[in-house]
C-alpha positions as CSV (number, residue, x, y, z in Angstrom):
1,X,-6.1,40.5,-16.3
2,X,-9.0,37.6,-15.8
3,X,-6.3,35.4,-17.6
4,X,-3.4,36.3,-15.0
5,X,-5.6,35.8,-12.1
6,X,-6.9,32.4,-13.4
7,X,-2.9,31.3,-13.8
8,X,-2.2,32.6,-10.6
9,X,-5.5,30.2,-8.9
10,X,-4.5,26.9,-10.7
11,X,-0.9,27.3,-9.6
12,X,-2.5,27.8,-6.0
13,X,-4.5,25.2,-6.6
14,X,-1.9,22.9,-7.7
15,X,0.4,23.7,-4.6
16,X,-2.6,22.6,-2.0
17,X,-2.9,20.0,-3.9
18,X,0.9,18.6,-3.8
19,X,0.5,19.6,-0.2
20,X,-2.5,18.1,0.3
21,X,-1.1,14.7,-1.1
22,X,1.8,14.7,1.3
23,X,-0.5,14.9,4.7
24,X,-0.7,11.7,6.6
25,X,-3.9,9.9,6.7
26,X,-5.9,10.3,10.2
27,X,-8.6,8.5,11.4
28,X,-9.2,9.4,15.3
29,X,-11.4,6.4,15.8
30,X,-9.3,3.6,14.6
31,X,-6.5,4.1,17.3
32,X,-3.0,2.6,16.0
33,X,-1.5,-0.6,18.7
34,X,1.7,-1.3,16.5
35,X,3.7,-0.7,13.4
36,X,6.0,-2.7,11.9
37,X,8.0,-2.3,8.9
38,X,9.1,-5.5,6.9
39,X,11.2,-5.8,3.7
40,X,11.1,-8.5,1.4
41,X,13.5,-9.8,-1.4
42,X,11.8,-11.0,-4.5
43,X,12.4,-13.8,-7.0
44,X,13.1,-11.2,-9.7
45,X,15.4,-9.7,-7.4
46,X,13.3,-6.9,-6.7
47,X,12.6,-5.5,-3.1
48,X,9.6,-4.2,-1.6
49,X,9.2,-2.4,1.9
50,X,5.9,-3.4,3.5
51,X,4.5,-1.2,6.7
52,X,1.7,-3.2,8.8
53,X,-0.2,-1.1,11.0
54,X,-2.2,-3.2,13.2
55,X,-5.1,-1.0,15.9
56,X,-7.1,-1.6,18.9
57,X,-10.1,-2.7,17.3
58,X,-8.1,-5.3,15.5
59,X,-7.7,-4.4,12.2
60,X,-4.4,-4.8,9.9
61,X,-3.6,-2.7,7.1
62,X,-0.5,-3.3,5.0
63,X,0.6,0.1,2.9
64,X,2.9,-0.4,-0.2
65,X,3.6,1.2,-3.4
66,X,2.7,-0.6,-6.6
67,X,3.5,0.4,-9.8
68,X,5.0,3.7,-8.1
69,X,1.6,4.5,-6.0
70,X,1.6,4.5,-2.6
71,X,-1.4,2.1,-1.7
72,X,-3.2,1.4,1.8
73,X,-4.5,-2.4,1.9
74,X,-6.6,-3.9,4.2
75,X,-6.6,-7.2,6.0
76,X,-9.8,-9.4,4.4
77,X,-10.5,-12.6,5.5
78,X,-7.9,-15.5,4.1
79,X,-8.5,-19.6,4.2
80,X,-4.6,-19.2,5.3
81,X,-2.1,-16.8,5.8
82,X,-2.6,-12.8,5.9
83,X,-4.8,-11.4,3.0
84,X,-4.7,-7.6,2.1
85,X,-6.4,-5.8,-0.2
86,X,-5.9,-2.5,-2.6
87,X,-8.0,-1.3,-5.9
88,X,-6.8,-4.5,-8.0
89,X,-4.4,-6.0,-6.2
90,X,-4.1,-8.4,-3.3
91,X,-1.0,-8.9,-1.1
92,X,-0.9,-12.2,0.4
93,X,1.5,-13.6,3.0
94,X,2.2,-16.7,4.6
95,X,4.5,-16.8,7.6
96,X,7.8,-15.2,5.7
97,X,6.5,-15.3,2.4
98,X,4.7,-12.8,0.4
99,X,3.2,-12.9,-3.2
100,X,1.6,-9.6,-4.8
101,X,-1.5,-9.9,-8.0
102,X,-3.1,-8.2,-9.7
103,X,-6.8,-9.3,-9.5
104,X,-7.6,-7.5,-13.1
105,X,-4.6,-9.8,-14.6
106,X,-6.0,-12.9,-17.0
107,X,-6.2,-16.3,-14.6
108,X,-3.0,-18.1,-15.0
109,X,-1.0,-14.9,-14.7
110,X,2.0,-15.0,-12.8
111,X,2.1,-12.6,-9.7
112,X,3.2,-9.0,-9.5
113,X,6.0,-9.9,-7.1
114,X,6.7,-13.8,-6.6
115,X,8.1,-15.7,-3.4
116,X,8.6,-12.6,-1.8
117,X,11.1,-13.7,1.5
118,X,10.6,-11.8,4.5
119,X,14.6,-10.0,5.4
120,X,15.7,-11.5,9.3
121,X,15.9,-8.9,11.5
């Protein structure tokens, strides 16, 4: 019976925390001013869908997924350009181009994603 009941828990558990996963991230004092969702076309041909969230208080956050997770960067300071940063990686853009690394990657390592172009709209 202890065993049935511990089964049944974990699969509760488990559904919260799918659930749980799926909830958009709120932050009542950072008040949102626009969003703005760009795609860009990459030199390996790959695509990547970027959504900038700018707020009142003047911060910028770009979210994209990387290596299949869904990642919220935030706007650091840049010498030029936009600068956003994630766990290891930084995604950097400069007017319509974009360029994603990986901070943890050896020095002369190529970027993630390379002269990513910004799609007219």
């Amino acid at each position: 019976m202890n065993r049935l009941f511990a089964l049944s828990i974990a699969g509760m558990a488990a559904q919260f925390a799918q659930s749980a996963l799926a909830m958009p991230l709120t932050v009542p004092q950072i008040q949102t001013a626009s969003t703005e969702t760009t795609r860009y076309d990459c030199k390996d041909g790959k695509t990547v869908s970027v959504q900038y969230t700018n707020t009142r208080n003047r911060q910028s956050f770009a979210a994209l997924t990387v290596d299949g997770r869904k990642l919220l960067f935030v706007n650091v300071i840049a010498g030029s350009g936009a600068r956003y940063v994630a766990d290891q990686y930084t995604w950097w853009t400069k007017g319509p181009q974009a360029n994603l690394y990986d901070e943890m990657a050896a020095k002369d390592s190529p970027p993630l994603l390379a002269d990513c172009q910004a799609r007219q709209k």
